[in-house]
N, CA, C and O of each residue as an XYZ file, in Angstrom:
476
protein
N      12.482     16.807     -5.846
C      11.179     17.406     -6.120
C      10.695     18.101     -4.852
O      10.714     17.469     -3.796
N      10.320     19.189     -4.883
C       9.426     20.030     -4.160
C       8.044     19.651     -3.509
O       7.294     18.893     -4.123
N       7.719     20.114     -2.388
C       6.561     20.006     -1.461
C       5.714     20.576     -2.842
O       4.883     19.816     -3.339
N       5.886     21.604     -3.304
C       4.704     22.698     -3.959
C       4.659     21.146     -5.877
O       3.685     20.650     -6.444
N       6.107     20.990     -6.141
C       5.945     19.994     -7.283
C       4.779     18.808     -6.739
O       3.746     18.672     -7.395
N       4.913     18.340     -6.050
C       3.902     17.428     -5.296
C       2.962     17.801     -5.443
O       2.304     17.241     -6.320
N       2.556     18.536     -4.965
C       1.094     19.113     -4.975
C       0.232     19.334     -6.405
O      -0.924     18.967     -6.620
N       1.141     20.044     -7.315
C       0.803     20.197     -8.479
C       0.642     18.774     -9.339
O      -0.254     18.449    -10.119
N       1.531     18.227     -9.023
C       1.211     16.293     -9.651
C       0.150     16.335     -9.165
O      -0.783     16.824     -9.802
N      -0.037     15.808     -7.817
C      -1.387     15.245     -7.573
C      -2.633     15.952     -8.491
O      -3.485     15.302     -9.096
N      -2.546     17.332     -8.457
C      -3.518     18.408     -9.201
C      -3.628     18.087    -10.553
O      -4.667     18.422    -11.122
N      -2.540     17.354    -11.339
C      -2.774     17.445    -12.347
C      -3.081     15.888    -12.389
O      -3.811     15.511    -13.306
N      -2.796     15.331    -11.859
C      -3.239     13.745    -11.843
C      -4.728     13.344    -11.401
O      -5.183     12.222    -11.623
N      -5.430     14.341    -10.769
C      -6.384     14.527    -10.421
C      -7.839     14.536    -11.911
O      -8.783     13.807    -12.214
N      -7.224     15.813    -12.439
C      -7.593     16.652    -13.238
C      -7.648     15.804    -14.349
O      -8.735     15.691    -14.915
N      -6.220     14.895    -14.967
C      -6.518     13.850    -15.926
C      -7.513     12.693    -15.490
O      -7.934     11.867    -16.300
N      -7.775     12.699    -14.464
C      -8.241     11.223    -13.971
C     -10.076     12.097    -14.371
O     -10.737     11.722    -15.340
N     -10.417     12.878    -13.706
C     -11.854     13.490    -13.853
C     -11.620     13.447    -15.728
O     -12.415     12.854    -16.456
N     -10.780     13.958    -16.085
C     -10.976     13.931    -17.975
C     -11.252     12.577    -18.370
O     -11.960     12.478    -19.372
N     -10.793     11.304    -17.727
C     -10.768     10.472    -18.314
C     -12.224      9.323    -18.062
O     -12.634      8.449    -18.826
N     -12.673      9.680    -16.901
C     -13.986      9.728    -16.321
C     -14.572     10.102    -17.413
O     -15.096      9.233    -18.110
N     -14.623     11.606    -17.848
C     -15.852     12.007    -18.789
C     -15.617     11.218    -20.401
O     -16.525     10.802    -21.120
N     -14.141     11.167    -20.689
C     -14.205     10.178    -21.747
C     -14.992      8.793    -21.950
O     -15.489      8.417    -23.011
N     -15.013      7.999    -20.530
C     -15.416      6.915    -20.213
C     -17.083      7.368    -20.624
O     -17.754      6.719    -21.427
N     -17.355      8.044    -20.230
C     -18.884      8.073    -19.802
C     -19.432      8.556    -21.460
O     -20.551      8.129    -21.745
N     -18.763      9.358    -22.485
C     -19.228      9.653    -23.005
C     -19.251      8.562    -24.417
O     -19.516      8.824    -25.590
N     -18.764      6.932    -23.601
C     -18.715      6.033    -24.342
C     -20.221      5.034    -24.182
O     -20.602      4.128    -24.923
N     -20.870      5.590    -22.931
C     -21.713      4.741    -22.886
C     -22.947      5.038    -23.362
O     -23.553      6.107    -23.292
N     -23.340      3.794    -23.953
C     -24.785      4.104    -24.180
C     -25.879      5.122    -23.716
O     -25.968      5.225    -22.493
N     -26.568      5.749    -24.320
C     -27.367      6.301    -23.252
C     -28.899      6.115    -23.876
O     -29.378      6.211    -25.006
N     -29.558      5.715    -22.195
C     -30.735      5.405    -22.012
C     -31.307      5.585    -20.678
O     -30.478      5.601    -19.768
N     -32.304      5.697    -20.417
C     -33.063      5.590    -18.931
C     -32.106      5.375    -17.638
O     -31.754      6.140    -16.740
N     -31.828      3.995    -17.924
C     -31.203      3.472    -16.832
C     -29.606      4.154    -16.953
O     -29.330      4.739    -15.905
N     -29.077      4.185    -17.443
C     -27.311      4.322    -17.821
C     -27.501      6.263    -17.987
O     -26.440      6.830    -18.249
N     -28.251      6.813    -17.900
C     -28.251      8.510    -18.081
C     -28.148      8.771    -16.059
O     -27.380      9.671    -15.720
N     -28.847      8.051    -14.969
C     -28.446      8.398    -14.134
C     -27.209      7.941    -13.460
O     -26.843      8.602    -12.487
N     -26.526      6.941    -13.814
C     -25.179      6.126    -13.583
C     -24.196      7.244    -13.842
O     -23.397      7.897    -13.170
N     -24.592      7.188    -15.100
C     -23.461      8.555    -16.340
C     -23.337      9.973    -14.840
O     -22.302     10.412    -14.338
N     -24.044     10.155    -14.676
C     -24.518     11.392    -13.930
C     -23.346     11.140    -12.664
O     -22.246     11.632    -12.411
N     -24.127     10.210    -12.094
C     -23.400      9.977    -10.408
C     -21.995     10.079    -11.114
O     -21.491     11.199    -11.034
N     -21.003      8.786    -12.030
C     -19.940      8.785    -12.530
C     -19.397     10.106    -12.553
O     -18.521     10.360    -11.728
N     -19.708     10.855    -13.231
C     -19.185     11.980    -13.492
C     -19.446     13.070    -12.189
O     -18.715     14.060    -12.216
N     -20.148     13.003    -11.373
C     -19.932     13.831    -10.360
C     -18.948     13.457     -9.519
O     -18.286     14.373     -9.029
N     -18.747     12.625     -9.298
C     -18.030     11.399     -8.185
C     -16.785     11.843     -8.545
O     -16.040     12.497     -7.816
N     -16.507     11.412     -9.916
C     -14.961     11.024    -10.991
C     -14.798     12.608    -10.759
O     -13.887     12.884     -9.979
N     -15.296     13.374    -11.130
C     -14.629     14.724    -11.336
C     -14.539     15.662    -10.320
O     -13.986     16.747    -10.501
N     -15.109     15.287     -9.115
C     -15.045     16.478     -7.617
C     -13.908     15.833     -6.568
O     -13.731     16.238     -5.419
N     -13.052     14.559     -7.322
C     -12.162     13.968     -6.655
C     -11.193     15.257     -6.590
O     -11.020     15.866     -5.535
N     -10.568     15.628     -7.822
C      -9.649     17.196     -8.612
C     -10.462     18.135     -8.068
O      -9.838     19.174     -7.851
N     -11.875     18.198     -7.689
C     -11.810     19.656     -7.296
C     -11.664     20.203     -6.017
O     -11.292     21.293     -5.582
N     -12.173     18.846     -5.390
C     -12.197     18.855     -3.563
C     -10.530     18.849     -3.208
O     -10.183     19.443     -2.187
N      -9.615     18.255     -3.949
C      -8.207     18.594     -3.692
C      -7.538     19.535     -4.129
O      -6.465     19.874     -3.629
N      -8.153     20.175     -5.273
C      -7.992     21.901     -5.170
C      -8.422     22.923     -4.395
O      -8.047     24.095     -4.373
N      -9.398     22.258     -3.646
C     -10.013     23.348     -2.742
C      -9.005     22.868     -1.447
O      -8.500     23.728     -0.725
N      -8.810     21.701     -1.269
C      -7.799     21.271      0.078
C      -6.440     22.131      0.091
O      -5.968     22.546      1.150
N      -5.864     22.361     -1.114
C      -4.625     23.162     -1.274
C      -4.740     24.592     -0.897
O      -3.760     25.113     -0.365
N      -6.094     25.478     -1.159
C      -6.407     26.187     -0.561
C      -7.595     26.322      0.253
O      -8.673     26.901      0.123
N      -6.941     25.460      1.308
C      -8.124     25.931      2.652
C      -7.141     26.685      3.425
O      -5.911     26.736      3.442
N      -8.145     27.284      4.093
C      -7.879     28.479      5.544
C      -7.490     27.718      6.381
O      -6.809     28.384      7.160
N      -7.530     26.388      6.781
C      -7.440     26.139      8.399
C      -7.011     24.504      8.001
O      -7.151     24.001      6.886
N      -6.352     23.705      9.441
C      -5.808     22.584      8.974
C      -7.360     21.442      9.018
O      -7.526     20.469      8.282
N      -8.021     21.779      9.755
C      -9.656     21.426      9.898
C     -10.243     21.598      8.076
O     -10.556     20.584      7.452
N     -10.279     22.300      7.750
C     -10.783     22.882      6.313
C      -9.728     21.484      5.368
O     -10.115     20.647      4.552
N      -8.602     21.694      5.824
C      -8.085     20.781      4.830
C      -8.204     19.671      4.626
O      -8.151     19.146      3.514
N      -8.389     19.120      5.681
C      -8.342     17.908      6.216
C      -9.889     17.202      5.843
O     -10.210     16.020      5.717
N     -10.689     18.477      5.727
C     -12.683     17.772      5.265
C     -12.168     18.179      3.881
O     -12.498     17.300      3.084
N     -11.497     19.155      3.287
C     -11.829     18.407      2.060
C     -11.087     17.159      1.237
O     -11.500     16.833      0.124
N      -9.934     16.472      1.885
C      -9.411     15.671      1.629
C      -9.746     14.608      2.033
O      -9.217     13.613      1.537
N     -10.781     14.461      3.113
C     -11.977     13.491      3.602
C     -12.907     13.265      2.357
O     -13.062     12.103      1.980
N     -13.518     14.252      1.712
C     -14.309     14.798      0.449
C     -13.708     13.917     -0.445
O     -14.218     13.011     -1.104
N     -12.217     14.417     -0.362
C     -11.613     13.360     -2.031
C     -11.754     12.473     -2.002
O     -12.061     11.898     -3.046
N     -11.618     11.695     -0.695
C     -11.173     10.385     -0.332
C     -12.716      9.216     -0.639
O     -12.924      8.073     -1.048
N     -13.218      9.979     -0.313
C     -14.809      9.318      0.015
C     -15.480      9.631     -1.577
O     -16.021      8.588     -1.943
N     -15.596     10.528     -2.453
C     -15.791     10.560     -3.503
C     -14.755      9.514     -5.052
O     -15.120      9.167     -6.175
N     -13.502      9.361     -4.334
C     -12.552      8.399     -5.216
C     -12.942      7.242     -4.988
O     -12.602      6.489     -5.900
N     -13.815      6.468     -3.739
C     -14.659      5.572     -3.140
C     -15.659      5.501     -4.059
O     -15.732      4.643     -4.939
N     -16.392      6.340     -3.882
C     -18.043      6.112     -4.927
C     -17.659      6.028     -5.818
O     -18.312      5.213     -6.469
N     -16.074      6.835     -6.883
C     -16.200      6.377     -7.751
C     -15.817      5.066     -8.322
O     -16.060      4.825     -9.505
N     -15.366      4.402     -7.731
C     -15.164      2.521     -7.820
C     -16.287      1.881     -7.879
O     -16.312      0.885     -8.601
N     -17.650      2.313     -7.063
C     -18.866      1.919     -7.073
C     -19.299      2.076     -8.476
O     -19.446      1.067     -9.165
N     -19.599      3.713     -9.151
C     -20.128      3.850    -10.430
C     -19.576      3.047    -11.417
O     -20.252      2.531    -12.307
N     -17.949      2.875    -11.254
C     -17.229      2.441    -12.395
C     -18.028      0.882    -12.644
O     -18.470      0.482    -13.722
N     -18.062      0.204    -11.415
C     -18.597     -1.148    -11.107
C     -19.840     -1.080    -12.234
O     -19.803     -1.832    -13.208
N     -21.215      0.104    -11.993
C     -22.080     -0.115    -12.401
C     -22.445      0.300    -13.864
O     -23.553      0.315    -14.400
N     -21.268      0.620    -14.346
C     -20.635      1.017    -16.004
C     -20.699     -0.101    -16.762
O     -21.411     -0.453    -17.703
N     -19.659     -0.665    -16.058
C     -19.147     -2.048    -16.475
C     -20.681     -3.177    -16.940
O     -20.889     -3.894    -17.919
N     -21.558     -2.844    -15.618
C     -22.788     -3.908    -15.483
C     -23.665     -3.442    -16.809
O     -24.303     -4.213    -17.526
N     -23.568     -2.191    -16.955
C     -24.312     -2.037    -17.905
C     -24.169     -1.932    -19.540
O     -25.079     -1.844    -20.365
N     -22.546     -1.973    -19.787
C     -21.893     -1.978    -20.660
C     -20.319     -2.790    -20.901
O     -19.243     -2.194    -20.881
N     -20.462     -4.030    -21.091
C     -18.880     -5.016    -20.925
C     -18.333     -4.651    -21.671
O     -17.511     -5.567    -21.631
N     -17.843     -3.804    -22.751
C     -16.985     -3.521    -23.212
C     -16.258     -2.442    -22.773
O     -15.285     -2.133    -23.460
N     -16.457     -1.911    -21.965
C     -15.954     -0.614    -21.223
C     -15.495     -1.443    -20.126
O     -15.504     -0.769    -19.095
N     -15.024     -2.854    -19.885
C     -14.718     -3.286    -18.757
C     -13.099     -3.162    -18.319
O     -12.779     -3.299    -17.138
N     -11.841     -2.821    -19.643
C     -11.134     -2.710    -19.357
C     -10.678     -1.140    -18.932
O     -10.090     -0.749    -17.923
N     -11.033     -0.617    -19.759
C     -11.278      1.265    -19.644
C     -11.953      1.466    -18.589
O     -11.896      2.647    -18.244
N     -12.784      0.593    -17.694
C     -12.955      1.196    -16.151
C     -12.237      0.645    -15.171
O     -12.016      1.185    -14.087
N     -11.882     -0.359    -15.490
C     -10.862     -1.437    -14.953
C      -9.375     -0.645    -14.335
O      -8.899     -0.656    -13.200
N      -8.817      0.139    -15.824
C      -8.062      1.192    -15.216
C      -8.740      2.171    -14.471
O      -8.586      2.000    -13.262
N      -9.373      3.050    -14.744
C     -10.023      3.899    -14.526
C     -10.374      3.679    -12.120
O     -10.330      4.458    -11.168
N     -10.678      2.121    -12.312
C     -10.781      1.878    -11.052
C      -9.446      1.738    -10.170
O      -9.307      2.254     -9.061
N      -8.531      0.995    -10.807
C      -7.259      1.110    -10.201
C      -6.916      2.597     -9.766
O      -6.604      2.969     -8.635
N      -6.992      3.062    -10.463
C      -6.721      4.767    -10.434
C      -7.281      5.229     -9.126
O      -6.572      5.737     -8.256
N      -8.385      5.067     -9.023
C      -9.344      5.765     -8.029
C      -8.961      4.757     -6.790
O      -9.097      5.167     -5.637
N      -8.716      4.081     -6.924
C      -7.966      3.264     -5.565
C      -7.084      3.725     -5.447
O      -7.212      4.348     -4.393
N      -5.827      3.953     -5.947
C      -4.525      4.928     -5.657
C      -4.927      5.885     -5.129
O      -4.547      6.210     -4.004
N      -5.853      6.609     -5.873
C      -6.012      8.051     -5.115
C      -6.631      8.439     -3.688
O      -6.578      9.451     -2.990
N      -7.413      6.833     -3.531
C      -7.846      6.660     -2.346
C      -6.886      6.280     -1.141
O      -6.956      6.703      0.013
N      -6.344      5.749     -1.458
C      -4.635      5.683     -0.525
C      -4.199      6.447     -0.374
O      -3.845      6.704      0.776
N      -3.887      7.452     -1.574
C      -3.202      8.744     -1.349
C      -3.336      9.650     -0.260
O      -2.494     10.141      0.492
N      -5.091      9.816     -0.364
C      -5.942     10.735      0.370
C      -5.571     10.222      1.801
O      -5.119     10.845      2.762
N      -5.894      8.905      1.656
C      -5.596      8.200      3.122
C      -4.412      8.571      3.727
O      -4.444      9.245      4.757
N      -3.285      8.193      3.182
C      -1.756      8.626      3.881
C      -1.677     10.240      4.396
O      -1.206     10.666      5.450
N      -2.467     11.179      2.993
C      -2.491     12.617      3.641
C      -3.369     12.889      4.532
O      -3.450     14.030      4.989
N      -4.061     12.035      4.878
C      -4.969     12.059      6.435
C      -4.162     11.794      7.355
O      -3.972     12.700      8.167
N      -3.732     11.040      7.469
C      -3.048     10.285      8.262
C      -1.699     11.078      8.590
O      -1.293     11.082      9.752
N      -1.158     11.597      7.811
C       0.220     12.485      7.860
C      -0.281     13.751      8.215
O       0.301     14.641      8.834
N      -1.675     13.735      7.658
C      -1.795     15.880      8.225
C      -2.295     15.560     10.086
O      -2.095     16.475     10.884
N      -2.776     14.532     10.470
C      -3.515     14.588     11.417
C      -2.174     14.803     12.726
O      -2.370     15.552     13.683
N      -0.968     14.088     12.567
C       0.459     13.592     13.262
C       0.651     15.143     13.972
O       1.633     15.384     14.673
């Protein structure tokens, strides 16, 4: 497999993971409290795919490197929201359950490509 195949996995692994975010969210109840959760969730879950599309094309190794800081730290919050999904809705506990594993991988991921772009 290819440097450029790589890249495109992650992109598309990205991209399913933000889809599956909005699936999640569009399971939950909505009310007062759970309409601003929904919100954060879905900003969080879905700018993980976009901040690493914008990392693939940055100008500079500085540029790349903040927005893969961006992914990294947004795949973070989203473990937080998923947490506060769960609190507000237990039946969505296994569907964020994955959903959180996920966003921990991707948080490693981000990590190692920090760590490897910085060398």
């Amino acid at each position: 497999m290819t440097s450029n195949n790589k890249t495109y996995d992650l992109e598309e692994r990205t991209a399913k993971f933000g889809e599956a975010i909005i699936d999640v969210c569009k399971k939950v109840s909505k009310d007062t409290v759970s309409a601003p959760i929904i919100t954060q969730l879905v900003k969080a879950g879905t700018s993980i795919g976009a901040n690493y599309y914008e990392a693939n094309g940055a100008s500079s190794k500085k540029d790349f490197l903040n927005k893969i800081f961006i992914a990294k730290k947004e795949a973070r919050e989203t473990k937080y929201w998923l947490r506060m999904v769960v609190k507000l809705q237990t039946d969505l506990r296994d569907s964020c359950s994955v959903l959180w594993k996920e966003a921990q991988e991707l948080t490693l991921i981000f990590s190692k490509i920090a760590i490897t772009t910085k060398k």
